[in-house]
N, C-alpha and C positions, 0 to 999 in steps of 0.2 A: 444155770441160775443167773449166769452172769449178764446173760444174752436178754433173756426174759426181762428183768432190771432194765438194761438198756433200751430196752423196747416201751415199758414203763415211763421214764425220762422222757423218750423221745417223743411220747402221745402227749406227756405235764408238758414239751415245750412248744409243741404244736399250737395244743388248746389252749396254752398262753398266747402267743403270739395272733392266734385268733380273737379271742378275747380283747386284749388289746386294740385290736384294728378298728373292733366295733366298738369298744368305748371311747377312740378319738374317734371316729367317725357321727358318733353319736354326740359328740361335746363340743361337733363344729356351731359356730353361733348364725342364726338367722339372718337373712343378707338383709340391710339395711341404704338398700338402693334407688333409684328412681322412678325402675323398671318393676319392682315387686312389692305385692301388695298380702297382707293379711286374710285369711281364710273371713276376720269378720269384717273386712273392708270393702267383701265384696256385695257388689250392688247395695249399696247405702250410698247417699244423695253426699257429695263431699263439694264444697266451695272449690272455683280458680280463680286465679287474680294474672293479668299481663304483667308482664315486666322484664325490663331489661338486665342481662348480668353488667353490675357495674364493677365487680372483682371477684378473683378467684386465685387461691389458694392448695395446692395439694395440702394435706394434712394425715393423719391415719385415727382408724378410730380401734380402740382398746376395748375391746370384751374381759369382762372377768375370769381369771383366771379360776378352775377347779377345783387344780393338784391332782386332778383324775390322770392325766399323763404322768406327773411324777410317779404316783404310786403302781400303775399298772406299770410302766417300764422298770418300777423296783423289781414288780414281782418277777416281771419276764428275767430282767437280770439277773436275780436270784435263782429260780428256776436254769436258767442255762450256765450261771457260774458253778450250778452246786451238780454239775455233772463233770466236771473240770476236777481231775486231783483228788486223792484219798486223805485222809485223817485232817491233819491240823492244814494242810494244801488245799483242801476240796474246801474248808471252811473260810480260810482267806478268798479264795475264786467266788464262793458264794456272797460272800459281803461286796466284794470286790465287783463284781458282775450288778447287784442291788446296789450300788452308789451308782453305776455307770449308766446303769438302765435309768434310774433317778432320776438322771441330768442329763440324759436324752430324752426321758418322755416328756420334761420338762420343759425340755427347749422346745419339743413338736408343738404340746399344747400352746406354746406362746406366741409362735408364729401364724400357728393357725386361728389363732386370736386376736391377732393383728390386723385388721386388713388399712388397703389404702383409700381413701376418700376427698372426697371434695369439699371443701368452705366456700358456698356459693353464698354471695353479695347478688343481691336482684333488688334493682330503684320498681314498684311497682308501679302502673299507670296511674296511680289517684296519689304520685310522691312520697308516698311510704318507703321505706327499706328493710326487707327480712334478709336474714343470714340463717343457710341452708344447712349443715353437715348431714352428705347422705357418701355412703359409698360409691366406687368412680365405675359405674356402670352405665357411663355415656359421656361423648368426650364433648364437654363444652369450653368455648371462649369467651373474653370480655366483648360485650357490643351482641351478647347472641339475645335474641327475641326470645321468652322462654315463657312457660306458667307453673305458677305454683301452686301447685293443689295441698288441701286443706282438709284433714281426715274429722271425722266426728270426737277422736280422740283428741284434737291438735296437732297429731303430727303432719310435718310439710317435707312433700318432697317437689323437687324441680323437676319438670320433661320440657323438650324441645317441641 
């Protein structure tokens, strides 16, 4: 009986642990870079403009958080603390396990919602200046030759 049980547990913390994987995988944010473009940005006529980068900035850009990490790492932690210890012990591990999982899926989704990017500064050739933030999917300097493209949406990214 006891085996059985254990075998039970073991399948709950698997297809947690599965589960999981694919809801941060699935919760990662769409890259927002200079190199990638939108399923409807493609082949649609979009604007470029010359221009020189006059400054640049590292910066990060912040996606919204879900709490989908929090709570899938509760359940995991719960699920794997609540095989830990009998009685009033298996109940502390259980909670204990769903705080810790909490504050690690938490910390996953937050990272992985992070990313690093650029604040590009470009003087265009008709003496304009736009300010870029895309993510750092290409490594540019002050003084580099670049264009800015111009989506039907308004969004602008920089390429070399």
């Amino acid at each position: 009986m006891l085996k059985s049980k254990s075998k039970i547990l073991t399948g709950i913390v698997l297809l947690s642990i599965l589960v999981s994987a694919q809801l941060l995988t699935s919760c990662q944010p769409t890259s927002q870079g200079g190199n990638t473009f939108t399923a409807s940005q493609a082949q649609t006529a979009m604007r470029s403009f010359d221009g020189i980068i006059i400054h640049l900035a590292q910066v990060q850009i912040q996606h919204n958080e879900t709490g989908a990490g929090a709570v899938v790492g509760g359940v995991a932690g719960g699920v794997v603390g609540s095989t830990i210890g009998s009685n009033r012990g298996n109940t502390l591990a259980t909670v204990g396990g769903a705080l810790a999982g909490a504050a690690i899926g938490s910390g996953v989704e937050r990272s992985r919602a992070t990313r690093p990017a650029w604040e590009i500064e470009v003087q265009l050739s008709n003496g304009d200046v736009l300010v870029v933030v895309q993510e750092q999917d290409a490594v540019f300097a002050v003084g580099d030759h670049v264009r800015v493209i111009e989506g039907r949406d308004g969004s602008l990214r920089v390429r070399q």
